[in-house]
Each structure stands twice: as C-alpha cells, then as structure tokens.
C-alpha positions in Angstrom: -4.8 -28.1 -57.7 -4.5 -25.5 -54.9 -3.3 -26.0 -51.3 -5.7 -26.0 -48.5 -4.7 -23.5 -45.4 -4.0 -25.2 -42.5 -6.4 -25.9 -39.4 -6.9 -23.2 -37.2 -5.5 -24.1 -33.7 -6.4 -22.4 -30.2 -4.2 -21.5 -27.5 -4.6 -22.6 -24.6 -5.7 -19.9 -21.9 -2.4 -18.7 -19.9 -3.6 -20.0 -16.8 -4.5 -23.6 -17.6 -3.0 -26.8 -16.3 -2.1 -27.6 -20.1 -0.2 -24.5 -20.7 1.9 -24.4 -17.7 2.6 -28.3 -17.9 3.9 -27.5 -21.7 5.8 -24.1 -20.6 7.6 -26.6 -18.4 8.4 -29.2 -20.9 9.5 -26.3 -23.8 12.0 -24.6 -20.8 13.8 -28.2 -21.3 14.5 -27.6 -24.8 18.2 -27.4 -24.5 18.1 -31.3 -23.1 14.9 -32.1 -25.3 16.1 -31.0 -29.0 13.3 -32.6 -31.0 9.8 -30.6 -30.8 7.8 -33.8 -31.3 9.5 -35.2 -28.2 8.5 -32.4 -26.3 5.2 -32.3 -27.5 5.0 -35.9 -26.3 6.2 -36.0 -22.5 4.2 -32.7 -22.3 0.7 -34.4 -23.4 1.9 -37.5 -20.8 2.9 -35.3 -18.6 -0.3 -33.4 -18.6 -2.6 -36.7 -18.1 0.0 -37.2 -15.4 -1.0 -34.3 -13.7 -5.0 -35.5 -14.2 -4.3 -38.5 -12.7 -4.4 -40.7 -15.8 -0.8 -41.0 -16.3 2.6 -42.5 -15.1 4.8 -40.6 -12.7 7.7 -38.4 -14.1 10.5 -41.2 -13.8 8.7 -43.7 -16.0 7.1 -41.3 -18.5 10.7 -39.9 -19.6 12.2 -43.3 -20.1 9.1 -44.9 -22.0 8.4 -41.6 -23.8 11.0 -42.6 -25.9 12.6 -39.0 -25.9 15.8 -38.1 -27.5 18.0 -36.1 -24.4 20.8 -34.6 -24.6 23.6 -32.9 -22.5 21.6 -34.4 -19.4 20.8 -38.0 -18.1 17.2 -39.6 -18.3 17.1 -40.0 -14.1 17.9 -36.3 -14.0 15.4 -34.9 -16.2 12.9 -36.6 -14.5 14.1 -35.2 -11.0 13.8 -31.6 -12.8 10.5 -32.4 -14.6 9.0 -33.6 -10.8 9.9 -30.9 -9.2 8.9 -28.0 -11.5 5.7 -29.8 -11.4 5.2 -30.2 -7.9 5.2 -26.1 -7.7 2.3 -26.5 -10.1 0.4 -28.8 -7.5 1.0 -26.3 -4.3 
C-alpha cells in the first residue's frame, strides 16, 4: 500500500487581505506557541476584517488560544491595532 502525496496548496498573493491578516497573527508567535491556534484567530480574524466576524477582544478569548508570556486583554489591544493599519 503506497502513500498518497499530499494536496497541493496555493499561497495566497502577497498583497491580499488574507495574507497580511495571517502575517499579523504568525508575528505573535512568541505569545501564540501552537500553529493551529494561530491558524485559528487568523481565519476569525480575517472574517473579522470582512465584516462576518467578532471584534478582536472577543475573538482571542473565545478562540480558545493557548498565550503565553502575555495576557489575553493585551493581545487583543496589539492584534486591533496592527489591524487598524491594515484598514487605513
């Protein structure tokens, strides 16, 4: 029985909302250890910033993220404001 290779993924282009909302969440990696974590608040983060979603101070405490080295309330004041230089 052989191994199938794995699905072929695109990037996203460099200018797109989803990469710069995802560049954001990975530069908090030292507070966010666990990839899946950050792969979640950047996908809520990202419908967020479509409209769909919750603001940044509910997402990071119902994300159910693991933090550490910083608290939940400050996170979500650094997550806001890197994202507010996204909107402008």
């Amino acid at each position: 029985m052989s191994t199938l290779p794995p699905p072929k993924t695109e990037k996203f282009p460099e200018g797109s909302l989803e990469k710069q909302v995802y560049q954001i969440v990975e530069s908090l990696s030292d507070y966010i250890p666990v990839t899946n974590d950050r792969n979640r608040l950047g996908f809520n983060l990202y419908k967020y910033m479509k409209g769909e979603g919750d603001s940044p101070e509910i997402l990071v405490k119902t994300s159910k993220i693991k933090v550490k080295g910083i608290s939940l309330e400050e996170l979500a004041v650094r997550v806001k404001s890197e994202l507010e230089k996204i909107k402008k």
